[in-house]
PAFI-936177 format. One record per residue (C-alpha): x, y, z. Coordinates in steps of 0.2 Angstrom, whole numbers, padded with zeros to 4 digits, always signed. Layout:
# PAFI-936177
XYZ ...
***
This chain:
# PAFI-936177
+0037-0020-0089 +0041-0004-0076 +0052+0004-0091 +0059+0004-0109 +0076-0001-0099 +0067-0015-0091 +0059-0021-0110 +0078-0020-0116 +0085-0031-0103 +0071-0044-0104 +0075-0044-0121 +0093-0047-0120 +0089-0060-0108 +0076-0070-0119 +0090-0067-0134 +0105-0072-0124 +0100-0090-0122 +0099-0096-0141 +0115-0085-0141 +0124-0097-0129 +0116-0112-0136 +0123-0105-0154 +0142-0099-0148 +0141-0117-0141 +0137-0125-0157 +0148-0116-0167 +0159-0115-0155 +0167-0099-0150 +0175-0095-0133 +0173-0076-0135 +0153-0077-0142 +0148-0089-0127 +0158-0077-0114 +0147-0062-0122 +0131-0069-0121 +0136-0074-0104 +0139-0059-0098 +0123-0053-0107 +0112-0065-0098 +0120-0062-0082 +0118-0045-0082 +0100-0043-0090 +0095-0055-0077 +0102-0046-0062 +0095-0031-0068 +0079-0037-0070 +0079-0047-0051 +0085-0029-0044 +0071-0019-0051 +0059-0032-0045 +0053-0034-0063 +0037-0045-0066 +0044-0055-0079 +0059-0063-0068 +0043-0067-0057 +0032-0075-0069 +0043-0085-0080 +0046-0098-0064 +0027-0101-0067 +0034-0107-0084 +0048-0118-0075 +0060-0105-0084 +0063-0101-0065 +0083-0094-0059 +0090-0109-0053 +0085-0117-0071 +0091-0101-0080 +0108-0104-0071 +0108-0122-0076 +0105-0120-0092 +0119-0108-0093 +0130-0121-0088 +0123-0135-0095 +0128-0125-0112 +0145-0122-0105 +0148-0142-0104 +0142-0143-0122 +0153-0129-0128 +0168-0139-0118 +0163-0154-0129 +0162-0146-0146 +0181-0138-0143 +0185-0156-0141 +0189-0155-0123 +0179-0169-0119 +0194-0179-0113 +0203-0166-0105 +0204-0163-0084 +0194-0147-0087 +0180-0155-0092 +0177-0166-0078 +0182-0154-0066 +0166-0141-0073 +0154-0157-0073 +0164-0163-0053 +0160-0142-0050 +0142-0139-0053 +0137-0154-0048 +0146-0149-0031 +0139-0131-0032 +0119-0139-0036 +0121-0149-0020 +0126-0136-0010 +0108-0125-0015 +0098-0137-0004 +0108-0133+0012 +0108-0115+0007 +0089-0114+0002 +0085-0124+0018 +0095-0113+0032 +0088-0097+0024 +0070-0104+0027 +0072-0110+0041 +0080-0096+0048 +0068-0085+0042 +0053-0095+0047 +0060-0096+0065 +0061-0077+0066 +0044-0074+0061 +0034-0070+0075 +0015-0078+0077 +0012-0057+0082 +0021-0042+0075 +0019-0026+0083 +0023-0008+0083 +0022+0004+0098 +0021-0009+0110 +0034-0015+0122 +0040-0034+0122 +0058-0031+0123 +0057-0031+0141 +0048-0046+0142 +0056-0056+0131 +0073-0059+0122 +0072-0055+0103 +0091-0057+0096 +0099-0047+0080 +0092-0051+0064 +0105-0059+0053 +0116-0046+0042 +0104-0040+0028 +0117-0048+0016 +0115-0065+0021 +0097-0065+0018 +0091-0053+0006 +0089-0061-0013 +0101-0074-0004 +0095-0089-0019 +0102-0074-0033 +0118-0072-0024 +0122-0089-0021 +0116-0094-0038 +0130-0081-0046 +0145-0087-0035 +0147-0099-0051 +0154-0082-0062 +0170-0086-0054 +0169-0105-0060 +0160-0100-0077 +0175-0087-0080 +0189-0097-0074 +0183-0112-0089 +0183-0100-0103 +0198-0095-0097 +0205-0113-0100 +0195-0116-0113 +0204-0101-0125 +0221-0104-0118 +0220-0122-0116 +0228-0123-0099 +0217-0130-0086 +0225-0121-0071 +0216-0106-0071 +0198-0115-0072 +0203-0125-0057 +0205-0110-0049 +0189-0104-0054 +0180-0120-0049 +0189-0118-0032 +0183-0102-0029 +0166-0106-0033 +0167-0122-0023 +0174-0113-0007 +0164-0095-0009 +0146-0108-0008 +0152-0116+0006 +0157-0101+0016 +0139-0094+0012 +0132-0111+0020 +0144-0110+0033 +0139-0092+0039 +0122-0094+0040 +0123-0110+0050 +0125-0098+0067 +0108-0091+0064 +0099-0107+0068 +0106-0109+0088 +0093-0105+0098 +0101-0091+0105 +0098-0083+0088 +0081-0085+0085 +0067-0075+0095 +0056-0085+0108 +0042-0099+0102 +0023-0093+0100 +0019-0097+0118 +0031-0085+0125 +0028-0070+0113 +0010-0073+0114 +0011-0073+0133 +0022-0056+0131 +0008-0049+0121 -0004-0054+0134 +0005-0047+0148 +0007-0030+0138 -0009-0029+0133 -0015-0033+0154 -0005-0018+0156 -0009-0005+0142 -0029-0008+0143 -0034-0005+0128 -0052+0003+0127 -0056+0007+0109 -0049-0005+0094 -0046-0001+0077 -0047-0017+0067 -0041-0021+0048 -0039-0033+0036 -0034-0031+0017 -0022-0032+0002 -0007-0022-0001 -0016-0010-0010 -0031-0007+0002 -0018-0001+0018 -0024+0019+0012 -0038+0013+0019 -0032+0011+0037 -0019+0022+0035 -0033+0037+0032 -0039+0031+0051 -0021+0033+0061 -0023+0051+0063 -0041+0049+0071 -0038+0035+0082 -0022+0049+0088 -0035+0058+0095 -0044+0046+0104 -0049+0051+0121 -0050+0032+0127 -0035+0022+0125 -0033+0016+0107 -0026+0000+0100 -0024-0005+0080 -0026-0024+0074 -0019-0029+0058 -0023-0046+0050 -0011-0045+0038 +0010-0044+0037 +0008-0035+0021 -0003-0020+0027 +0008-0017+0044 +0023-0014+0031 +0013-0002+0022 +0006+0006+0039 +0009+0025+0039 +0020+0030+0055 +0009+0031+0068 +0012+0034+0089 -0006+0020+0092 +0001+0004+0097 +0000-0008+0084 -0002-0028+0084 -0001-0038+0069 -0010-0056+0072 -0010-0066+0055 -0016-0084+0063 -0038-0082+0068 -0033-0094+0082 -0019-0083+0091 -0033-0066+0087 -0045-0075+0099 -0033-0081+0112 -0027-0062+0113 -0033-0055+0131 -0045-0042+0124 -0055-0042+0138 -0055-0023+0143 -0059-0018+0124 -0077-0009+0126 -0076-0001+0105 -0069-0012+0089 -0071-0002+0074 -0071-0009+0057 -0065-0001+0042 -0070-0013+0028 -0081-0027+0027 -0071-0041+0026 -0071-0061+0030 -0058-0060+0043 -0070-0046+0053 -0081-0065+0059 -0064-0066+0072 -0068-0052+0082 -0084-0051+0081 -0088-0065+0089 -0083-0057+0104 -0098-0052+0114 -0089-0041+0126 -0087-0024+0115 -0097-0018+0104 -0094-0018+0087 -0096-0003+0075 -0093-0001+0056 -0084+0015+0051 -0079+0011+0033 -0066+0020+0022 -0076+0034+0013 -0094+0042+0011 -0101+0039-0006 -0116+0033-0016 -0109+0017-0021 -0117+0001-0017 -0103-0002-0004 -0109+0009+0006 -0125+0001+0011 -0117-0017+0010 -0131-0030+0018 -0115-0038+0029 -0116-0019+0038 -0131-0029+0050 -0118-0039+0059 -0112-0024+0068 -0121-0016+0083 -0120+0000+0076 -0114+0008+0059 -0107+0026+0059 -0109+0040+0045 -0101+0058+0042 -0120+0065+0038 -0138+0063+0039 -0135+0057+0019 -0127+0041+0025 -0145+0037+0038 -0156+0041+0024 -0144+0031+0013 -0146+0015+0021 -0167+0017+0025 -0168+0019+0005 -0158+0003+0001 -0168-0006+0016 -0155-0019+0021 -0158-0021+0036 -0148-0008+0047 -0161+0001+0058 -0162+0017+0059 -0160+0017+0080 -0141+0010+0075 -0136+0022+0064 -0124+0038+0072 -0117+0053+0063 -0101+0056+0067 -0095+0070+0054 -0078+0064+0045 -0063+0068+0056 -0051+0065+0045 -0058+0080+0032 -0052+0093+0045 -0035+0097+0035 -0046+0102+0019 -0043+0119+0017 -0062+0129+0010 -0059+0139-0005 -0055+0156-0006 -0058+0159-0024 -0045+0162-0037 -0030+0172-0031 -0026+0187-0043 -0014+0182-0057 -0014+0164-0054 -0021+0150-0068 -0035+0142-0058 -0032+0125-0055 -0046+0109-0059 -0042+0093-0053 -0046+0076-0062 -0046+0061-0049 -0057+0048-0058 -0061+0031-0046 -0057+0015-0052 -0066+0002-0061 -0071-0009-0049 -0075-0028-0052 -0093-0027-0058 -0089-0020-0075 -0102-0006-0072 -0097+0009-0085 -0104+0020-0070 -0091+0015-0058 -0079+0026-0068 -0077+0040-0081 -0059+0035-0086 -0062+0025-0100 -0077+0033-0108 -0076+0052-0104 -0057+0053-0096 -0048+0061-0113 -0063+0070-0117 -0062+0079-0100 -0043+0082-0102 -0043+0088-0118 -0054+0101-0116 -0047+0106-0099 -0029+0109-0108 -0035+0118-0123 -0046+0127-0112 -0048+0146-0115 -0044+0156-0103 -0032+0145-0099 -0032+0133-0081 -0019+0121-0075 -0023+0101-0073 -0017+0091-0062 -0021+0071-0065 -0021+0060-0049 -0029+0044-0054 -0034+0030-0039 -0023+0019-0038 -0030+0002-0040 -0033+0010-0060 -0032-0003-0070 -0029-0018-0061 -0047-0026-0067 -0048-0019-0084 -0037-0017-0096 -0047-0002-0106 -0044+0006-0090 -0026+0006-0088 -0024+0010-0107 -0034+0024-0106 -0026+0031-0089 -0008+0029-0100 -0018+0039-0113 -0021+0052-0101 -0005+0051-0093 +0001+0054-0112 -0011+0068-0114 -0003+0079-0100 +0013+0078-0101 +0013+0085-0118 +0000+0099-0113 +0014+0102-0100 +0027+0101-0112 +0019+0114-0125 +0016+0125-0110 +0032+0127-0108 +0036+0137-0126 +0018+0145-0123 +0025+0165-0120 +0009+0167-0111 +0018+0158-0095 +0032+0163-0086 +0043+0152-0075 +0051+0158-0058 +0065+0147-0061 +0076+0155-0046 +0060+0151-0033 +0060+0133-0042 +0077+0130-0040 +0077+0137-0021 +0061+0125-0019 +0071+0110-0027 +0084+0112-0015 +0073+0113-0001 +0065+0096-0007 +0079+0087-0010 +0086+0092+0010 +0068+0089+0016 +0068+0071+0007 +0086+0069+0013 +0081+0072+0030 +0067+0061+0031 +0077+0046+0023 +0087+0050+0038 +0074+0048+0051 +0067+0033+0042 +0084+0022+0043 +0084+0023+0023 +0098+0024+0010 +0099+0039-0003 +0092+0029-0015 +0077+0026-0007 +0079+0007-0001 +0082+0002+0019 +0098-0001+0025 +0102-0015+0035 +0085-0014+0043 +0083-0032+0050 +0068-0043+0050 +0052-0044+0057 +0055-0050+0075 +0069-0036+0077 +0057-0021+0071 +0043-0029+0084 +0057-0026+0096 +0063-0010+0091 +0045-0004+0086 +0043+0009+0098 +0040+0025+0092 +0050+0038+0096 +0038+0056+0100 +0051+0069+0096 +0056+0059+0077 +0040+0056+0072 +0034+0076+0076 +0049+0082+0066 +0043+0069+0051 +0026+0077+0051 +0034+0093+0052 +0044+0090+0037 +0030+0083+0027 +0021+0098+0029 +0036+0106+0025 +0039+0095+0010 +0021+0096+0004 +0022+0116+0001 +0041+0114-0005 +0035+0101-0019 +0019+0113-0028 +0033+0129-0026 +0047+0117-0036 +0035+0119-0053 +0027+0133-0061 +0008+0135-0055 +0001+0135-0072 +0012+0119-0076 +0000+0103-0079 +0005+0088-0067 +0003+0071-0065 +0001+0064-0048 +0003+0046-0043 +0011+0037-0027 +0006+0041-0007 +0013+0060-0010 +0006+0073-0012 -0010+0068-0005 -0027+0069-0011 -0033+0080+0001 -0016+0092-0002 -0022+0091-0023 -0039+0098-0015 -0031+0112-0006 -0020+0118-0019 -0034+0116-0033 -0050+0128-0037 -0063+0116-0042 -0062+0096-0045 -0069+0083-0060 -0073+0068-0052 -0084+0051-0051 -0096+0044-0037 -0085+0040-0024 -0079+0046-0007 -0067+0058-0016 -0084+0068-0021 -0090+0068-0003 -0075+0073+0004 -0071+0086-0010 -0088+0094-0004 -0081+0099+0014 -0070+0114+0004 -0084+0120-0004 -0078+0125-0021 -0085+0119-0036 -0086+0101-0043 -0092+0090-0058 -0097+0073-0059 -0094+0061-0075 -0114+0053-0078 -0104+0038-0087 -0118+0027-0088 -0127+0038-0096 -0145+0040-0083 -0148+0056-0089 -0146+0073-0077 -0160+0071-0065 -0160+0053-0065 -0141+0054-0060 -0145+0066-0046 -0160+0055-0040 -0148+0041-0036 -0131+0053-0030 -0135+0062-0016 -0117+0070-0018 -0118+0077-0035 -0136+0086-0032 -0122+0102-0031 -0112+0097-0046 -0111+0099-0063 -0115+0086-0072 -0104+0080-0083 -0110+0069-0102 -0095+0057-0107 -0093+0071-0121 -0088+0081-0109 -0099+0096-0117 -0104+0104-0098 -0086+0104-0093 -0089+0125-0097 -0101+0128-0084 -0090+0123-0072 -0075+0133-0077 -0087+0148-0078 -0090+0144-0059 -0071+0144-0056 -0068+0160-0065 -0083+0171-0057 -0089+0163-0041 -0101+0178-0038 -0111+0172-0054 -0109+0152-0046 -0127+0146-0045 -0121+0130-0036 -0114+0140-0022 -0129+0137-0010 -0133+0121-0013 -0115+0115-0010 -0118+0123+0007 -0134+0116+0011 -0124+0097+0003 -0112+0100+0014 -0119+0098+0031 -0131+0084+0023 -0117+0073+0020 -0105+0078+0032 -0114+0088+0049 -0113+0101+0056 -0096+0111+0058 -0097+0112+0077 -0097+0101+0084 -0080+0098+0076 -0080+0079+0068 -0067+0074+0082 -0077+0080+0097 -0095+0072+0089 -0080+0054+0085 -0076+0055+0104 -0094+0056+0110 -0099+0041+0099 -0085+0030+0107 -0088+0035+0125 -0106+0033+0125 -0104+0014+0116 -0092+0009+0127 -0104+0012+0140 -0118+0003+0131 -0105-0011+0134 -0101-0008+0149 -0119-0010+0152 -0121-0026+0145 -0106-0033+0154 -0113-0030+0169 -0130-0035+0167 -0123-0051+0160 -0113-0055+0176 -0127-0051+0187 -0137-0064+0176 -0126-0077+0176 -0119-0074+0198 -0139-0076+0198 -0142-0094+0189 -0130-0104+0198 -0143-0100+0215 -0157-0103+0203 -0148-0121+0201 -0144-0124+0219 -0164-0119+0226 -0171-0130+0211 -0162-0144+0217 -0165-0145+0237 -0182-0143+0233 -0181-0159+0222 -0173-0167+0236 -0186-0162+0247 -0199-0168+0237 
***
């Protein structure tokens, strides 16, 4: 459940049935029109806020279509128990729902077919097919959107207007009922039967792909950046957009996935969405020198079996973990790192990169990661807590949230003098295991009420003019972004249309999507001025981003991850959780990253030294050796990341080039071969 509110309607749901069953039995007119309304409203509540009950219990056959059925399957019975089994009324209800069930097949068959018709085989962004091809206006929103919900709850009218008779014994006004029922689900059918003309629906796959085609002929894209993930893994394209901006060679993105183009952040590199393997390698791809992979995934086999570019794994962070030196990385011509760590990384593991394939590239996308300062005068210093995840192995090394995460967060709220926390947990926490998740609500728990007592502590004051003032400026920013996104005030899309219609409309305009970053910016220093700077915090969601927590914090509690290595580029102090317990020089033997950190037991007994760091940087004795880490996991600082990214791509895309044309020479060359071969076997 997402809420107590959400608990309270499931349970009013789960209650209202043996309700209705009951004010049947007995019967009672106003008990069954309470426990009516009671369902219907728990269960719209529920479908609204998406709840993962209302999606589970059709795994259970408990789905809405029966929910409605039962509902009036009671009402038939309540009609019988009142003695009404004779009577016009009762026929007409039976004469009514059996009309309104054999209207849901009609319904539930035009809304799939229209939505399958206007699901494109390719969905894009940034790219022009509208004027190649005709893609028409998405139906209304209305029509479409929980359109089995709406259609199932046109029976109120019919439901109502039967009560009705039943208390006053007069059959007119459920008639009326039943006719409004009847005539509201046959309008529905009726409107949406337009949607099917072809006129209505965007062109078949042949057509769109050719339109791709001829785009892509015309853009020429050099350099790809190519994905494929769950819903949750889109950070880890998203944290590539920026880069791929930069690009000096024309970029393109492909996405396998529907799911992962919907959670793409906004982006000004043309995007193209290709679900189906077979429509990926009929795509004309033929002038793409660079595909560069971000995770190591299945779906990767489809472009690289294409022999014409060459293929390099970039991968989504730089870190210690076993992922980093994955076996699959051989497939790839070469595999790029932010640092000489990531080289010596994969000759230690031995599996089978060579050395000669390996480039360091530094990370472009730590550029906006501000190095520390020290602690301003009169401000609380500021530790951040962002643990990793469990992962799917089980190792209690993967992360320090279940064995060490309230020990750390104890001690840094009762710390003396005092610091600020903020908690930003990853966000696939708790979706393997459960310990996890309870102990993540356990922290959560932990800081809102260290935040709460702060804010009787008359050690800290509250600038609640500035907080107001930065409220303000949030809720405009946030108000103008919503604006610029096409999104309502509360935060959902507005008649946004479909898929086809945004590949249509998917260009990107230059002068909005400035202003949005511009705002975000704006927003991001707005949001830590709307709350006191001592006051403990919680971060979830997109926003603020990790690398905005690093630049507003001091020093970082963290696991082995790419967190850690990108935390290193600030230079300010860090600890690391040992979770399984290796024992400090052990622990350091096998993490390059934490060689500069303090090492953290699961007691959380060292958590001093680093807070002494924090406090006194002049008597830090990690200092150097976070510099010296810092260039070994991440380069040099000049060349900048960006320049070092660029020189990699240009100088593969030459090694391709190469290839190319030494593989046309080879094969203009055969065909003679053949020809000489053959007179002399004539001759002979």
């Amino acid at each position: 459940m997402g809420s107590a509110a959400e608990l309270a309607a499931a349970a009013f749901m789960m209650l209202g049935f043996p309700a209705l069953m009951l004010a049947a039995l007995v019967p009672s007119v106003p008990a069954f029109a309470a426990a009516a309304a009671v369902t219907y409203l728990a269960d719209h509540y529920l479908h609204r806020k998406g709840s993962y009950l209302v999606n589970r219990l059709s795994k259970v056959r408990a789905g809405l279509s029966i929910r409605f059925l039962i509902r009036q399957l009671l009402l038939i019975l309540l009609l019988a128990r009142l003695g009404l089994a004779d009577d016009l009324i009762y026929y007409g209800a039976i004469a009514c729902f059996i009309a309104f069930y054999g209207l849901q097949a009609p319904h539930g068959a035009l809304v799939t077919l229209i939505r399958n018709r206007r699901r494109m085989p390719v969905a894009t962004r940034n790219v022009d097919l509208a004027s190649r091809i005709r893609i028409p206006d998405a139906p209304p929103r209305g029509l479409l959107h929980r359109s089995a919900e709406k259609m199932l709850h046109l029976d109120l009218a019919a439901v109502a207007g039967i009560l009705v008779a039943a208390a006053v014994e007069s059959a007119v006004v459920g008639f009326i009922g039943i006719g409004i029922t009847v005539a509201l689900g046959c309008l529905y059918v009726l409107a949406l039967v337009p949607y099917v003309r072809s006129g209505k629906v965007p062109p078949n796959a042949e057509k769109v792909l050719a339109a791709v085609d001829d785009w892509l002929h015309e853009y020429r894209p050099e350099t790809v950046l190519y994905f494929s993930g769950s819903k949750d893994s889109a950070y880890q394209v998203n944290m590539w957009l920026e880069t791929m901006e930069q690009l000096d060679s024309k970029p393109l993105i492909i996405l396998r996935e529907r799911v992962i183009l919907n959670n793409l952040a906004p982006t000004t590199v043309p995007v193209i969405c290709v679900p189906g393997g077979v429509h990926l390698m009929n795509l004309d791809l033929s002038n793409v020198r660079v595909a560069l992979y971000a995770a190591n995934v299945g779906k990767n086999i489809h472009l690289l079996r294409v022999p014409t570019m060459k293929h390099v794994f970039i991968g989504h962070g730089d870190s210690d973990k076993l992922a980093s030196v994955n076996p699959y990385s051989k497939v790839y011509d070469e595999v790029w790192t932010a640092g000489r760590a990531g080289r010596d990384r994969y000759a230690i593991a031995d599996v089978g990169v060579r050395d000669e394939d390996i480039v360091e590239v530094g990370r472009p996308q730590l550029a906006p990661i501000q190095t520390w300062q020290g602690v301003p005068d009169g401000r609380v210093p500021t530790v951040l807590y962002a643990p990793t995840w469990e992962g799917w192995d089980g190792n209690p090394g993967n992360t320090s949230i279940v064995l060490a995460g309230e020990n750390i967060v104890k001690k840094l709220v009762k710390a003396d003098p005092p610091v600020r926390v903020l908690y930003k947990p990853h966000p696939f926490t708790g979706t393997v295991s459960k310990e996890a998740g309870a102990a993540h609500r356990r922290i959560t728990a932990l800081v809102e009420k260290a935040a709460a007592e702060r804010t009787t502590d008359p050690r800290f004051t509250a600038d609640t003019a500035a907080q107001a003032a930065a409220k303000a400026e949030l809720a405009r920013i946030e108000a103008r972004l919503a604006e610029l996104s096409g999104k309502s005030k509360g935060g959902k899309a507005g008649n946004a249309g479909d898929e086809a219609e945004a590949t249509r409309d998917g260009l990107v305009d230059l002068a909005k999507h400035e202003e949005i970053a511009r705002l975000r910016a704006e927003w991001n220093d707005a949001y830590w001025r709307s709350f006191p700077g001592h006051e403990h915090r919680v971060i979830t969601g997109a926003e603020p981003r990790l690398y905005d927590c690093f630049n507003v914090s001091d020093a970082m509690v963290s696991d082995i991850s790419s967190v850690v290595s990108d935390f290193i580029a600030s230079g300010k102090p860090y600890a690391v959780t040992d979770s399984a317990e290796l024992g400090v020089e052990e622990f350091k033997r096998q993490n390059t990253a934490v060689r500069a950190a303090t090492i953290l037991s699961n007691s959380a007994a060292e958590l001093g030294e680093l807070l002494d760091a924090v406090r006194d940087p002049s008597a830090d004795p990690l200092a150097e050796d976070r510099q010296e880490l810092k260039r070994y996991l991440l380069g040099p600082d000049e060349p900048t990341s960006i320049e070092q990214f660029n020189t990699a791509v240009a100088n593969l895309a030459i090694k391709a080039e190469t290839r190319n044309v030494g593989q046309e020479s080879r094969t203009a060359v055969v065909p003679e071969q053949r020809v000489s071969v053959a007179e002399d076997d004539v001759t002979a």
